[in-house]
N, C-alpha and C positions, 0 to 999 in steps of 0.2 A: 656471609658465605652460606653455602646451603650443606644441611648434614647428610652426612651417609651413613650406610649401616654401622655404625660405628660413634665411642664419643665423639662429639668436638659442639664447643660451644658457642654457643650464636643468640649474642645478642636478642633482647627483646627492642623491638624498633615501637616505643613508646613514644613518641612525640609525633605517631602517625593516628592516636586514639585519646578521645576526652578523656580527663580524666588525671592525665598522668602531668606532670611537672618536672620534669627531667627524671629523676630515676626512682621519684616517691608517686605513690600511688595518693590523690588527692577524692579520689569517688570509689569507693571500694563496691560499691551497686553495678558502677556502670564497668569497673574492671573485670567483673564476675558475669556481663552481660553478654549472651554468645545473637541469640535470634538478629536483633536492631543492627547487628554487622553483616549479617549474611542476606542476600539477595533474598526475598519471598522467604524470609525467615520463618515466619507466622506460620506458612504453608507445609513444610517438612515435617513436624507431629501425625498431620492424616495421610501423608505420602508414607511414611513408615508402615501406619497403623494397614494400609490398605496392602503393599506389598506383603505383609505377614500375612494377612489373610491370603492372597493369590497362592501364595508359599505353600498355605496349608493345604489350599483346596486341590492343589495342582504338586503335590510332591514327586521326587524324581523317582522315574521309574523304580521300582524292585524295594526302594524306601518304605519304613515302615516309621510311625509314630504313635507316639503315648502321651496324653496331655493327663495334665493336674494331678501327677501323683505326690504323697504328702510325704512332707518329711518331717512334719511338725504339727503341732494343737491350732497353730495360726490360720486365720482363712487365706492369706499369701504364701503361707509355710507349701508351697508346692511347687514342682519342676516339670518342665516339659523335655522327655525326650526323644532326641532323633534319631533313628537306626540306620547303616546302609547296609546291602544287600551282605551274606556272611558277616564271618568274626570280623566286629571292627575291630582294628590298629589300635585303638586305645580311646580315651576319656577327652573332649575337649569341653572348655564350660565355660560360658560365655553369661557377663553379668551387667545387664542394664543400669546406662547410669538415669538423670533425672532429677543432680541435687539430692539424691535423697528423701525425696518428695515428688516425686511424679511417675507417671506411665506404670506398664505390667510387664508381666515375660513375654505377652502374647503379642505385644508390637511389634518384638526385633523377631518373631519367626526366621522372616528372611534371613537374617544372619546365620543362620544356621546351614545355607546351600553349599559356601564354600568346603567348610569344613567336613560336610555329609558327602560331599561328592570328592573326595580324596580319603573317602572309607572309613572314616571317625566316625565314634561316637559321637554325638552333641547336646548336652544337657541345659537348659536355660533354667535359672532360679526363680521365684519370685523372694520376695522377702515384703517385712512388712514394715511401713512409710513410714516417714516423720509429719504430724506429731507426735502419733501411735507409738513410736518407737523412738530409740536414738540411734546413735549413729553407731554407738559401740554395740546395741544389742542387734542390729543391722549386720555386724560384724560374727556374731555370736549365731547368727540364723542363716548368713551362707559357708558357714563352717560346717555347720551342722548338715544341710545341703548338698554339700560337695562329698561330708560323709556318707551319706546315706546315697547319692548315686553311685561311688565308688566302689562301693558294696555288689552289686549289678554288674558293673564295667569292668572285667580287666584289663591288665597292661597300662601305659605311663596314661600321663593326667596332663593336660595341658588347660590353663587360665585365662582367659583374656576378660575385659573388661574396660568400659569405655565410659570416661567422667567421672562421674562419683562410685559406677564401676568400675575404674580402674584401679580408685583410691582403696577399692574392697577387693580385690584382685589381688594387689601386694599385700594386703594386710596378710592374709593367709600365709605369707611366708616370712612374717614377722617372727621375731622371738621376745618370749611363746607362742608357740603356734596354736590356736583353736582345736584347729584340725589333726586327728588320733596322728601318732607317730607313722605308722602303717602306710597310711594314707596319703602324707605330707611325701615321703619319703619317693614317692609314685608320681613329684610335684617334678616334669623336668623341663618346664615355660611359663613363666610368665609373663603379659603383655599388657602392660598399664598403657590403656589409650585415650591420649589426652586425659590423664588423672588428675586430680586434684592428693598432693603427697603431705602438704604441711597444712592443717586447717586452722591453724591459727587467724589468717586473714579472716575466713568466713563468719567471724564470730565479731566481724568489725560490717558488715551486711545485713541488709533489713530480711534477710531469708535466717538468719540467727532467730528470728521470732519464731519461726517454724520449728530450726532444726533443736535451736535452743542447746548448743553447745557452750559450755564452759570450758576456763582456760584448763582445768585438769584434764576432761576428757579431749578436747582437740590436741592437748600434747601426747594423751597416750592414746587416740587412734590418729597419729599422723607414722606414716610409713617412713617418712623420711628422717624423724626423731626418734625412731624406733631401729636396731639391729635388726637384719634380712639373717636369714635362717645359711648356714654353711653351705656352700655349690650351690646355690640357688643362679639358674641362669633369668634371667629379666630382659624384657623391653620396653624402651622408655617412647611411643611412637606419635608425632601428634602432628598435626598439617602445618605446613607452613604460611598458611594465611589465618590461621586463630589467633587470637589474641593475645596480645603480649603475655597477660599473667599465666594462662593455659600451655606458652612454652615455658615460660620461667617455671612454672611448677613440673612439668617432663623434663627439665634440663638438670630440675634440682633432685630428684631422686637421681639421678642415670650421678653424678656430682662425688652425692653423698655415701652410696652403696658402693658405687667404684673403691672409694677409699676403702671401703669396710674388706674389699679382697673377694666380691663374686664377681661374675662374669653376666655384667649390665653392660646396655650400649643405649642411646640417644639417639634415635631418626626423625628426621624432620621430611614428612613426606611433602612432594612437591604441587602446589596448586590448591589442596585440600582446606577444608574450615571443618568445623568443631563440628558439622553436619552430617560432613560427606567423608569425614576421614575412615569413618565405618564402613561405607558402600563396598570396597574391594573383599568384605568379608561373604559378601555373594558371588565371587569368581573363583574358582576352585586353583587358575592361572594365576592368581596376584599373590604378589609378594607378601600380603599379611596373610592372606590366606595359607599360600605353604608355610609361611613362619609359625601359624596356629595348629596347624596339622598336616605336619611334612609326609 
């Protein structure tokens, strides 16, 4: 079945991808593999990187922006943001995934059109990679991040974040939260898209040489072994053509929070892969978009 805005759980159809064995994962590489499934997979990095530039050079009328300002000693420690015309409506922030290891803030520019053309704020993070970094101090630099734009931005706060940003996206309203009480409290969205929620797996991955996560730290930055912070509302959103382990992992927060008593849901959007499930965050009409900043 295919999900709507709403729980319901849906099967990972594993015996359509190498790899799996009936309901055991036998290649944990090729599980975590998105490019090798997706048509011109290889190509979509400079299609990104070239849109964000377009973005920049050509922003919407009345728009104003600020790149690189610092929120930390780091040379990543900086955020780009986006204004629209008057008081925006509030904070939205949007956080690059890439494993943990890859790309800048300044690739997903673009992603910033939808949410700026419905009068948001829109803030993009950098933070600083792995090896450089782990994955819990990754954790500890878009808190701080998210601080320090808050500061600037009033009215509510909304998160989104795609991959291993999404996995940093719910962190934030884990308990303890990073992010000052003040601040957290101003948290009233968030949108893990296509996250990665339990990282236990990735430390069974030849990309564990990079990230170099142990089993203490992957249990205490996985979101989904972690309590979600009281009324925290959640979206769990990931396309329906990615792959199996990338629904398993958006099915299993939306699963495990639900019990916990917030108000999580599970969408399976239609048609989309781990590439293009982003794209509607450039239409100010699409449903993630008003979902990010109604």
């Amino acid at each position: 079945m295919r999900c709507g805005l709403s729980i319901s759980w849906c099967a990972p159809r594993q015996g359509r991808h190498r790899g799996y064995n009936g309901g055991m994962i036998q290649d944990f590489d090729d599980a975590y593999t998105n490019g090798a499934y997706i048509p011109g997979g290889a190509d979509w990095p400079a299609r990104w990187t070239a849109s964000a530039e377009r973005f920049r050079e050509h922003l919407p009328a009345r728009c104003t922006a600020e790149y690189g300002i610092p929120y930390g000693s780091g040379e990543r420690n900086r955020y780009d943001l986006y204004l629209p015309e008057g008081g925006p409506k509030g904070l939205a922030v949007f956080i690059h995934g890439g494993y943990w290891m890859k790309f800048q803030r300044s690739d997903w520019s673009h992603l910033a059109q939808g949410a700026l053309g419905r009068g948001w704020a829109v803030a993009m993070p950098g933070y600083t990679l792995a090896p450089e970094n782990s994955v819990s101090g990754m954790t500890s630099e878009i808190a701080r991040a998210i601080t320090a734009v808050a500061a600037r931005i009033d009215g509510p706060i909304r998160i989104a974040g795609h991959s291993a940003g999404g996995h940093l996206a719910t962190r934030m309203i884990c308990e303890p939260s990073q992010v000052p009480e003040e601040v957290v409290t101003r948290v009233d969205q968030v949108i893990s898209i296509s996250g990665l929620h339990d990282l236990r797996p990735l430390m069974r991955t030849a990309m564990n040489g990079t990230l170099k996560l142990t089993e203490l730290e992957a249990r205490n930055e996985s979101p989904a072994l972690r309590r979600p912070r009281p009324g925290s509302r959640v979206m769990c959103w990931v396309g329906d053509s990615e792959r199996p382990e990338f629904i398993r992992q958006n099915d299993l927060l939306a699963n495990i929070w639900h019990g916990l008593g917030i108000d999580i849901a599970a969408h399976h959007e239609a048609g989309r892969h781990h590439f293009d499930v982003i794209e509607d965050l450039t239409d100010p009409a699409s449903a993630l978009a008003r979902l990010f900043a109604p």
